[in-house]
N, C-alpha and C positions, 0 to 999 in steps of 0.2 A: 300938565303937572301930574296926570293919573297917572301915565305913562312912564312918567321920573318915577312916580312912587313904586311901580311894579317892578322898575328896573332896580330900586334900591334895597326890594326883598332880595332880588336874587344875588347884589354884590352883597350884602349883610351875610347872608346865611352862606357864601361862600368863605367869606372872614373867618368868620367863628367855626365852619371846618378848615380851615387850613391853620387856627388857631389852638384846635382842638386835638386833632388828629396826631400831629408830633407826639403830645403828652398821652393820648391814648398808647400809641406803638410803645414808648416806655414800660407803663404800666401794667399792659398785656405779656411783654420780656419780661419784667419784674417779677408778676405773679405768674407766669408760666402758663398765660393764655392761650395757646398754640393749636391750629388745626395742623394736626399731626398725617404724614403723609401713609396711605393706605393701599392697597390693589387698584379700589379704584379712582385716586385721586390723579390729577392730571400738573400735579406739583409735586415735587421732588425733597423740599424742605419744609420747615416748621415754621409755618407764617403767623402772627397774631392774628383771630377773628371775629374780633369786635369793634369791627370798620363801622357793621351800619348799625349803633347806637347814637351815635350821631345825629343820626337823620329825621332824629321826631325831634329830638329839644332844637336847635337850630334852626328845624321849620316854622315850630311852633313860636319859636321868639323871632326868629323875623318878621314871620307873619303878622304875630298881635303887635309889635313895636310898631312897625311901619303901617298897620291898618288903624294902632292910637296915633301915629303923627298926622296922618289924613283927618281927624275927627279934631284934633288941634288947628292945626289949617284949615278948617271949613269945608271940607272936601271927603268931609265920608259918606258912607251907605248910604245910597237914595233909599228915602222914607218907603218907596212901596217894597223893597227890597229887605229892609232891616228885619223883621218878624221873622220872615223864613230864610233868612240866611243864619243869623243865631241858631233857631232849632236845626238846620243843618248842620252845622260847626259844634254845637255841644255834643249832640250822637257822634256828630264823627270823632270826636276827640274819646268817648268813650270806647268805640271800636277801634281806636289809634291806641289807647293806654292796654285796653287787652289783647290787643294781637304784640305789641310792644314787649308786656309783659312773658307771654308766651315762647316768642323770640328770645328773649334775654334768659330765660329758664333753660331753654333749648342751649344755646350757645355754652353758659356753664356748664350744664350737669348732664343735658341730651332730657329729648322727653317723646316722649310714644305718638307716631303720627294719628293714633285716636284721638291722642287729648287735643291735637293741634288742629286737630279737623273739625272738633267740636269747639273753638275758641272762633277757628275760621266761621263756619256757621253763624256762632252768636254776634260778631262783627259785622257779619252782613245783616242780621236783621235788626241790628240798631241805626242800617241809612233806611231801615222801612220806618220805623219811630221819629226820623229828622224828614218822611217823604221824600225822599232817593229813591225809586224807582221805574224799572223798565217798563212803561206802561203803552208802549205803542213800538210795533218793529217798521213803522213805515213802510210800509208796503212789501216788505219781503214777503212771496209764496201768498202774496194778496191779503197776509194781515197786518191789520190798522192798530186799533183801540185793543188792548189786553182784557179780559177780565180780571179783576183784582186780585184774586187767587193764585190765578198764573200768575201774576204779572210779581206780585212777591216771593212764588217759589221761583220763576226764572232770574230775579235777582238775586236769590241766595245762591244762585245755580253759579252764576255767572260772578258773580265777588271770587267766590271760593276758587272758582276756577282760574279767573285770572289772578289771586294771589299764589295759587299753586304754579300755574305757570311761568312766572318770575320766580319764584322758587328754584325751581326743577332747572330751568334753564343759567343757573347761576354754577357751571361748571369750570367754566376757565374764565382767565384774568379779562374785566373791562365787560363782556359779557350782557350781565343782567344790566348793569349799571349805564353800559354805553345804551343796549336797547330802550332802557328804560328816559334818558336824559333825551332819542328822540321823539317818543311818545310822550314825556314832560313839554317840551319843547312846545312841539305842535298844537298840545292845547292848550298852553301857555298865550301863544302868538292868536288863536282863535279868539279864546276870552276878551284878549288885550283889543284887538281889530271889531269884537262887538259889544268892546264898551262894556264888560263884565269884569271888572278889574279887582274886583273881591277874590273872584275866581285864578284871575290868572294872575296876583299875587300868590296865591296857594300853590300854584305849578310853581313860580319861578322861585318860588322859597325853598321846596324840594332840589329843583333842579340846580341851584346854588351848591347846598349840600353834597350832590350825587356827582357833580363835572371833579369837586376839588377830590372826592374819593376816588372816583375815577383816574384823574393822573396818578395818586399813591398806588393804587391797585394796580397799576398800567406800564408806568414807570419807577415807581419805587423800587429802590434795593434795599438799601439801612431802614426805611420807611415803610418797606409794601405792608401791608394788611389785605387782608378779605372781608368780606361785610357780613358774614354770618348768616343766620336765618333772621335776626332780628333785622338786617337791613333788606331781605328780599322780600319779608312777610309786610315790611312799610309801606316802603315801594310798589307792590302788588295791592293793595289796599286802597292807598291812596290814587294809584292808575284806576281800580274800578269807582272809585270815589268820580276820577273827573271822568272818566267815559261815560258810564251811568250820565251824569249832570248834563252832559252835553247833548248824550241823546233825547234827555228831557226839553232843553232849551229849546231845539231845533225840531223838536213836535208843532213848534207855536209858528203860524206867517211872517213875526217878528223878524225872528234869526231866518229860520229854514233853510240850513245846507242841508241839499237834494242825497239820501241814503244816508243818514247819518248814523244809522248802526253801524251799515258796511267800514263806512270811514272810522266809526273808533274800533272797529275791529280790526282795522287795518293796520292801526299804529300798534297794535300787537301779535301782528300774523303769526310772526315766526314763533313766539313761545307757544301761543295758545294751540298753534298746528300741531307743534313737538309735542306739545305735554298730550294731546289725544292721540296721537299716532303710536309715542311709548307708550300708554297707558292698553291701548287697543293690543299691542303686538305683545308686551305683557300677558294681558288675559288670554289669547290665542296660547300662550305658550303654558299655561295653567298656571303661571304667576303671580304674585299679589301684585297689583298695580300700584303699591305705594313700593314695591321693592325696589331700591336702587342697582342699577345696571349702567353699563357705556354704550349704549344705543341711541341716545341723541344726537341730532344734527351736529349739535359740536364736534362728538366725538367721530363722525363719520367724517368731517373736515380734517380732521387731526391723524382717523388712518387713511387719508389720500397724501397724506404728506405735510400739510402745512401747518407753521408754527400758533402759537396760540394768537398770537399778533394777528397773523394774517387771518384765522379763523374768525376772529372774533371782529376784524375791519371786515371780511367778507359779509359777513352776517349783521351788521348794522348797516351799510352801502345798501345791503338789497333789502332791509326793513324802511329805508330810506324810500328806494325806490319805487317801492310795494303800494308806502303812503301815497305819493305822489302819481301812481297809476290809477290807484282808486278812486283816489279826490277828482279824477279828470271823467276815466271811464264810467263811473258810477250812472254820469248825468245822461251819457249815451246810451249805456246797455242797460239800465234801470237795478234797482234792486237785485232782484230774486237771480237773474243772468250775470253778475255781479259776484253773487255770494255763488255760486255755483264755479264760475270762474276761477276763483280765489281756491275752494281747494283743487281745482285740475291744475293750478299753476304750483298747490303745495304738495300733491303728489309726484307730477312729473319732476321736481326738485328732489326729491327721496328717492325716485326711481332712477334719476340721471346718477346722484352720488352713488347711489348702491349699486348702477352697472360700471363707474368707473373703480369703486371698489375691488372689486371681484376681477375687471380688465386688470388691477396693478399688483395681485394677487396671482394670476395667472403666469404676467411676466416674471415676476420674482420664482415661480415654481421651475417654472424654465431655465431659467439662469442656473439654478441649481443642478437641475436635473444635467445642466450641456456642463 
């Protein structure tokens, strides 16, 4: 019956975006809500971009509807769980409502990546006020137990980061959304498989939301939208919400899947890589690292030739595959050989695109020249 229940967040909350959404695309045409196309946009016309408001009320009423029908049926929060799952769920909801709000600012009116940095910030330290966080790297480079201090500055470290890198990587259609629906997914099915169904009604109430914008974004014509910042700043948010959680759980002999940093890092290799690698090749270039440019992965798929389609199936396939390497090899090469791995397999990936770039640059110069 837990199991029905989890699975009836994520059909609910698909409902009510595919209920929702029509009327948004409206409204957005009406009022003249349009990301308007630029130098460096990777779309040609004026698409509505108020996809991802959606994604918090949707979650949020699947979620509490379906978590009151369990408590009606007999079937809610076990008593040792209930205490700290509330202080959990109320911080987060106030780190939901202000990064929400911050998003939905941005999407009107535009707002200064300062102010949005310092919204990011204070969001992360409202999962320290619910006790969210990183407080052991399981053995990576041989450390255990964090000291407290760390252990809160690397969580704000790491929020910010992964909602910037959903962010950043929200370039072309399907993209952030698809990334994001397999890293929902997988800890969705973890929670569900260890009996954490609080939890992974929360994934799947997201991922409800994120599959139906996903085909408008993917497929829509008369329909398409973008999700704006306010859906990648959710989305990022709420991915450090359940990675954080998970790496918590699996601190205890209870759960104990073997490098559980590694593995929730894994479900977001591909942005988290991108967004330090631009940020890096930025400052190298005397850059602000909040400047926007076309130096992402994306866009390095896009001048090899392929269409947004296939960039953006390419790069969920191998975030797919990334997970799925991890979870296996983690238990063999351990941690610390692990995460070292991870980036020589995210450089050679950068280095292979940017010699075939330059190889299909060459041939074109040729051509010309003969």
């Amino acid at each position: 019956m837990l199991q029905l229940f989890s699975l009836l967040a994520l059909v609910l909350s698909a409902y009510l975006s595919f209920l929702v959404i029509p009327r948004l695309v409206f409204v957005s045409v009406k009022r003249r809500l349009f990301d308007v196309p630029n130098s460096r946009s990777s779309h040609t016309r004026a698409v509505p971009r108020l996809g991802g408001i959606i994604f918090l009320p949707c979650m949020m009423f699947s979620y509490a509807f379906v978590l009151g029908l369990r408590e009606l049926n007999g079937v809610g929060v076990a008593t040792e769980l209930r205490e700290s799952l509330l202080l959990e769920m109320l911080f987060l909801i106030c780190g939901l409502t202000t990064i929400y709000g911050i998003g939905v600012l941005d999407d009107l009116r535009g707002v200064s990546f300062r102010k949005k940095f310092v919204a990011q910030i204070l969001a992360a330290i409202f999962f320290l006020f619910g006790d969210i966080h990183i407080d052991n790297l399981h053995g990576i480079f041989g450390i255990y137990e964090l000291p407290v201090a760390v252990s809160y500055v690397l969580t704000i470290f790491i929020t910010v980061l992964i909602i910037n890198a959903i962010n950043l990587i929200d370039g072309i259609d399907g993209l952030a959304s698809g990334l994001s629906s397999v890293a929902l997914a997988v800890y969705g099915f973890w929670f569900l498989s260890a009996g954490l169904y609080a939890y992974a009604m929360l994934a799947f109430s997201l991922l409800g939301s994120v599959m139906i914008f996903f085909l408008y974004n993917v497929f829509g014509k008369r329909m398409k939208l973008f999700m704006g910042d306010t859906g990648s700043l959710i989305l990022g948010y709420c991915l450090a919400f359940l990675a954080i959680r998970f790496c918590q759980l699996n601190a205890t002999p209870e759960f104990g899947v073997v490098g559980a940093p590694i593995v929730a890092f894994s479900t977001l290799f591909i942005p988290i890589f991108d967004v330090f690698r631009v940020f890096i090749v930025r400052i190298k270039h005397g850059k602000s690292p909040f400047l926007p440019d076309k130096n992402h992965i994306h866009h390095k798929l896009l001048a090899l030739g392929m269409s947004h389609r296939q960039a953006m199936l390419t790069l969920v396939i191998a975030s797919s595959m990334f997970i799925i390497l991890n979870w296996f090899l983690v238990k063999i090469l351990g941690e610390t050989v692990m995460f070292l791995f991870d980036i020589f397999l995210g450089l050679c990936l950068v280095y292979g695109l940017q010699r075939f770039i330059v190889d299909k640059e060459r041939k074109l110069v040729k051509r010309e020249v003969r």
